[in-house]
N, C-alpha and C positions, 0 to 999 in steps of 0.2 A: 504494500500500500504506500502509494505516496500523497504527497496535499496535504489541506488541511481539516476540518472536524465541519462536514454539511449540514445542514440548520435548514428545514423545511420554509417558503415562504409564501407564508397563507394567504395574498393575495393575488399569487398566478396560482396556487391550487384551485381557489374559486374562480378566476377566470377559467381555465381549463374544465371544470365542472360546467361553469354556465355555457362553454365555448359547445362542448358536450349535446347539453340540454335546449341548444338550437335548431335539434334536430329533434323533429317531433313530438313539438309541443302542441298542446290542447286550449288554443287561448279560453274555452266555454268551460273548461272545467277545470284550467290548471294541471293537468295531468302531460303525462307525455306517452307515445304512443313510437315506437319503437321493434315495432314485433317482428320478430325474427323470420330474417330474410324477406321484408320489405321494405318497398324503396328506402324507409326512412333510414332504415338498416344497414343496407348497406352504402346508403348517403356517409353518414356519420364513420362507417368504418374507411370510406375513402379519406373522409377528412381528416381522423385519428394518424392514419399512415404518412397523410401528409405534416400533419405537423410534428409527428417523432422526426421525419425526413429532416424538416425546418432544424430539429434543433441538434443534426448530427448525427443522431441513429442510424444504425442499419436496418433497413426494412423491410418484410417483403407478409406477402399476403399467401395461406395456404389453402387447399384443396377444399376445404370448406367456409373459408371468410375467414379466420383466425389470422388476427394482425398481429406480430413480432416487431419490437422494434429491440436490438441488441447494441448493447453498451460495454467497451473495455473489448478484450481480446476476439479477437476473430474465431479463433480455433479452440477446440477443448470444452469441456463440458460447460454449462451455465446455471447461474442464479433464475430462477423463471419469478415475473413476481405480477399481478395483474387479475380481471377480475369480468366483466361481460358490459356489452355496450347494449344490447338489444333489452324490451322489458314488457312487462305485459299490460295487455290494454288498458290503456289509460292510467300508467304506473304512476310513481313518484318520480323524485327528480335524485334519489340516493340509490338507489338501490341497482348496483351492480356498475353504474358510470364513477362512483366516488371510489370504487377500489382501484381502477382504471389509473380516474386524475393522477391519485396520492403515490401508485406505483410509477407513472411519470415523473410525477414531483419529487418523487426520493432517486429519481437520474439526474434529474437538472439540478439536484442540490448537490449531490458529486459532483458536476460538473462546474458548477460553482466555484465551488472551494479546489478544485482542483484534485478532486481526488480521483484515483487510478488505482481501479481494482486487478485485481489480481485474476478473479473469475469473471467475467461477462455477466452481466445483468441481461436478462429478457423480458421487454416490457413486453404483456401481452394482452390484450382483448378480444376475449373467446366471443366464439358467434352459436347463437340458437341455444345459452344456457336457461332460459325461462322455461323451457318445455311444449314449444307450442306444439310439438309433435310427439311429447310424450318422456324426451330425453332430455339430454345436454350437450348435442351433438358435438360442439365444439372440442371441449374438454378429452369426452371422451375418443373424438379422432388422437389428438394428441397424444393419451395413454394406449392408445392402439386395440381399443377395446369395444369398438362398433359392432353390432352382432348385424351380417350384409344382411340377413333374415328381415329384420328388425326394418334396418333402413331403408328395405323395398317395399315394406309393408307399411309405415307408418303413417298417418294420417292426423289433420288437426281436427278439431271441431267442425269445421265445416266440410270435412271431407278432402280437402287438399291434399293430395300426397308430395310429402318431405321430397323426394327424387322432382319433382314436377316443379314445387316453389324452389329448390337450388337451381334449375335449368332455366328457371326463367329470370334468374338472376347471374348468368352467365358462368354456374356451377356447375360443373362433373359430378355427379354421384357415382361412377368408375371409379372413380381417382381419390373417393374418400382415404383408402390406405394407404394413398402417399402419405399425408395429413400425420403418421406416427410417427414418433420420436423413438430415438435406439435406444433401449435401455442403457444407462449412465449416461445419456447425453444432456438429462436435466439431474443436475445434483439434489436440488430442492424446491418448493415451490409454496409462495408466500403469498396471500390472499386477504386483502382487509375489505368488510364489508358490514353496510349497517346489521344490528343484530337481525331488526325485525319483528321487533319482542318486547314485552317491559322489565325484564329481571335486571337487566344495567341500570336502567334508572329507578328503577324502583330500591334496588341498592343500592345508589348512590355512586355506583363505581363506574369510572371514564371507560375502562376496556375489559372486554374479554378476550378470554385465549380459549378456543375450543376444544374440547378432548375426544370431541366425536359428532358424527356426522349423522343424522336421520336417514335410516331408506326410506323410500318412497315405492308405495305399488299403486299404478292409476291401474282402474276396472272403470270399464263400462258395462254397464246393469240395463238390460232389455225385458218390461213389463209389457206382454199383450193379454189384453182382455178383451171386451165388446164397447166400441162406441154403441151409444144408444140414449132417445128423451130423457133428460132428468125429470120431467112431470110424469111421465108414463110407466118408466121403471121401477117395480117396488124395489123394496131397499136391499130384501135378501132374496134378489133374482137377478141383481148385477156382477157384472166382472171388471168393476171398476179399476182403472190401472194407478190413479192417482190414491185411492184407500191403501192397496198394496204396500205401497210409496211412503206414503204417510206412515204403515204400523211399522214397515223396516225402519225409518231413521228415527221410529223413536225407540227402538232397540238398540239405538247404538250405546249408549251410557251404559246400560247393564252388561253390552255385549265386552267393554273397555275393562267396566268392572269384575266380572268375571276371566277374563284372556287376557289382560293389558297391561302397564305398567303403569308409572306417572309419566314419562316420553312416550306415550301411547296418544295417537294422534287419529280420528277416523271423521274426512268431512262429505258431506253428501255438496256438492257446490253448485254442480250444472245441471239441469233438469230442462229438458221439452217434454210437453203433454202433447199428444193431438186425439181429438182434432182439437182440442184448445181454446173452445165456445162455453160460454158463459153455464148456459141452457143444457149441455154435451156433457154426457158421462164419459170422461178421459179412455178411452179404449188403449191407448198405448201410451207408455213411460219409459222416456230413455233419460235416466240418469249416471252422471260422473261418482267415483267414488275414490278418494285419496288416502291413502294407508301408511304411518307413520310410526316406526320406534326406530330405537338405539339398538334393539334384538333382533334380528334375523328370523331366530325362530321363534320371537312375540310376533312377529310383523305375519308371519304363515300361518300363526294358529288364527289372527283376527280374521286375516282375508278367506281360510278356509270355513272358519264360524259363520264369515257375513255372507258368506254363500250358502252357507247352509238355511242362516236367518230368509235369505233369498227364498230358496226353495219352499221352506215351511208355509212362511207367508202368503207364497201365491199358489198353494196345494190349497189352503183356508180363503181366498178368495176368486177362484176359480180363473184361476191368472196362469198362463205360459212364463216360461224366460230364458234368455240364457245371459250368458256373460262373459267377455272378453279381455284378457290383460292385456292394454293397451304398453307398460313397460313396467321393469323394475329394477328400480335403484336400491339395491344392497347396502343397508349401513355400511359404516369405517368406520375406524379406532383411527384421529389423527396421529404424525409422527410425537411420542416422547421426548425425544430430541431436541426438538424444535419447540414445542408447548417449554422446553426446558430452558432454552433460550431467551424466549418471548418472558417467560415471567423473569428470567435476569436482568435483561436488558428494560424491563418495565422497574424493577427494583431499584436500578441505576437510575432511573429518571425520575423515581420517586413516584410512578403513577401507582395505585393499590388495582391489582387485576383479578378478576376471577374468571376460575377454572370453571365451564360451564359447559353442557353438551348444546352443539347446533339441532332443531326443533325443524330445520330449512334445510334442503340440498343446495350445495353449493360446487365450486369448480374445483374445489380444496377436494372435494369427497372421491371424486374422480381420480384426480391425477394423483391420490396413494396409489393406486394400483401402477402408478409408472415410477413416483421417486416420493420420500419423505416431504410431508407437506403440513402447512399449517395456517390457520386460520382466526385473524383477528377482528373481535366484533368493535363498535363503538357505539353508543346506547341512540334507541330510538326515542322521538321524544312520545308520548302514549301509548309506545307496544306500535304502535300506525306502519303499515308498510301496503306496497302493491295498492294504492291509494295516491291523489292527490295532496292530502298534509299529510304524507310520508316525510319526516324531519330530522336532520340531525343538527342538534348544536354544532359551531363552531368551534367553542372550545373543546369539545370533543373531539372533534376532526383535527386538528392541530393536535392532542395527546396520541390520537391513534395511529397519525401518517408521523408521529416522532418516532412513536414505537419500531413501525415499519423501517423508519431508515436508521435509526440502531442497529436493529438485525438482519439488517441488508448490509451494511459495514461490517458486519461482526463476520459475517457468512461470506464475503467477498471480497473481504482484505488482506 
């Protein structure tokens, strides 16, 4: 290491955020609108690219949208440190552009002071981690862990297939396995990101360090019944698909209680009825279902119960169904090592951190499967995220991107 000691400065980080947040905003509602691999999307990652270029970076863009911009050595393994630019409809303006910014900002604060690492930094902004297809494509190209199965088949909400919106955004879905990294080619990979949650602030504490990551299983759940008059239908001659619906989610609490842990997570979120008239007994129900723990095999017994809860259900209201797992993200155990790091280097600065499990998938959860990785939160202000007053103090953001560029000097000096 040569130079001198980089020092974060807070008002290009928020320029760079707001620079960020120029791309698909929602002047009606304050939100931004950024979903992955649309225009907005891949607007903002041209422009990402171009201003690592501006400030010296090496950069280049891979098989899936994923921008790299690399700092220090050419050759030899790298620091990877970054976080996703795409968000979901109608998101906030933190969530997944501030890991972004601050992994920037802890380049140009090296560069500042003059510091020259040893290892290479890799600023990066993965593409497609909100999930609109069900995954984190980005990430996981990176970790080289796409299942082709997966990726030929997936679909969003509206039916879109994932292979059809990268092509029509001048992506290869061939060439997704260019996109992996050779094992030891990332030595580590460092991740700050709003929590999402209220346990930061509700503690009072500026940062967390995560010790693990949530899987995530999405289902979709298919009720048919009989559309049919709601005046004419007596009550116990229906095969209403919306009653169905209704007695399964209010089974979820006992189903948690029983099968679940306290990182036990199960939300019913997306629901179509049709035919969807006032007067119309809902004849069919197609709902979302998102499945949450720290356990692997808490997360198997829920999803197997809530299909059973399924089944019972619509046996008791003369209901069909089936159900399909649209993906599944496996919990992780972040690196040791690095959680070991992160709370030293918070010790040195004096910030009090807590040891907390992430509740949320993130890009950290992925890329263990390719190198030691770690993940730091900085508190939301109400728990609010994936929302327009999704919020992070400033002084917050200033303790969080310190932390970052601590252990990004420490890691690459």
């Amino acid at each position: 290491m040569t130079g001198g000691h980089p020092a974060i400065d807070k008002g290009r980080l928020a320029r760079l955020l707001d620079a960020i947040n120029g791309f698909g905003p929602d002047p009606a509602t304050g939100g931004f609108n950024r979903i992955g691999y649309s225009d907005a999307d891949m607007a903002v990652r041209r422009w990402f690219a171009e201003a690592m270029t501006g400030h010296g970076l090496d950069v280049r863009t891979d098989a899936v949208g994923n921008v790299f911009g690399r700092f220090g050595p050419a050759e030899g393994p790298c620091v990877m440190a970054g976080s996703h630019l795409d968000t979901v409809p109608n998101g906030g303006a933190f969530d997944g552009a501030l890991g972004v910014a601050v992994a920037l900002e802890c380049v140009l604060a090296m560069k500042d002071a003059g510091f020259a690492p040893r290892t290479a930094i890799e600023v990066v902004a993965t593409a497609e981690e909100e999930g609109r297809f069900g995954g984190m494509l980005g990430s996981q190209a990176i970790a080289g862990v796409v299942d082709p199965d997966w990726l030929d088949a997936a679909t969003d909400n509206d039916g879109i297939r994932l292979v059809d919106a990268m092509t029509a955004q001048g992506l290869d879905p061939a060439r997704v396995s260019e996109a992996a990294w050779r094992p030891g080619a990332v030595a580590a990979f460092l991740e700050l990101h709003i929590e999402q949650g209220p346990v930061l602030e509700g503690a009072g504490v500026p940062v967390g360090i995560a010790s693990a990551v949530s899987g995530v299983c999405n289902l979709e759940i298919t009720l048919e019944g009989q559309a049919n008059h709601s005046g004419t239908t007596p009550m116990n001659m229906r095969a209403d698909a919306f009653a169905g619906l209704a007695e399964i989610g209010a089974a979820v609490p006992q189903l948690i209680a029983a099968h679940g842990t306290d990182q036990s997570r199960v939300t019913i979120g997306k629901v179509e009825l049709s035919p969807n008239h006032a007067h119309t007994i809902a004849g069919r129900a197609v709902f979302s279902v998102i499945i949450r723990d720290t356990d692997e095999t808490v997360m198997v017994a829920l999803r197997d119960r809530f299909i059973a809860i399924v089944a019972e259900t619509a046996g008791r209201h003369g209901l069909s169904f089936c159900h399909d797992e649209k993906s599944w993200l496996a919990p992780v155990e972040l690196d040791g090592g690095l959680r070991d790091l992160l709370a030293e280097q918070a010790a040195a600065l004096g910030l009090p951190a807590l040891d907390m499990p992430s509740g949320a998938g993130h890009d950290a959860q992925t890329m263990q499967a390719l190198c030691p990785s770690a993940l730091v939160f900085v508190p939301s202000r109400g728990g609010v995220s994936h929302a327009p007053d999704e919020w992070t103090e400033w002084a917050d953001i200033e303790k969080g991107a310190a932390l970052m560029l601590a252990a990004l000097v420490q890691l690459v000096g």
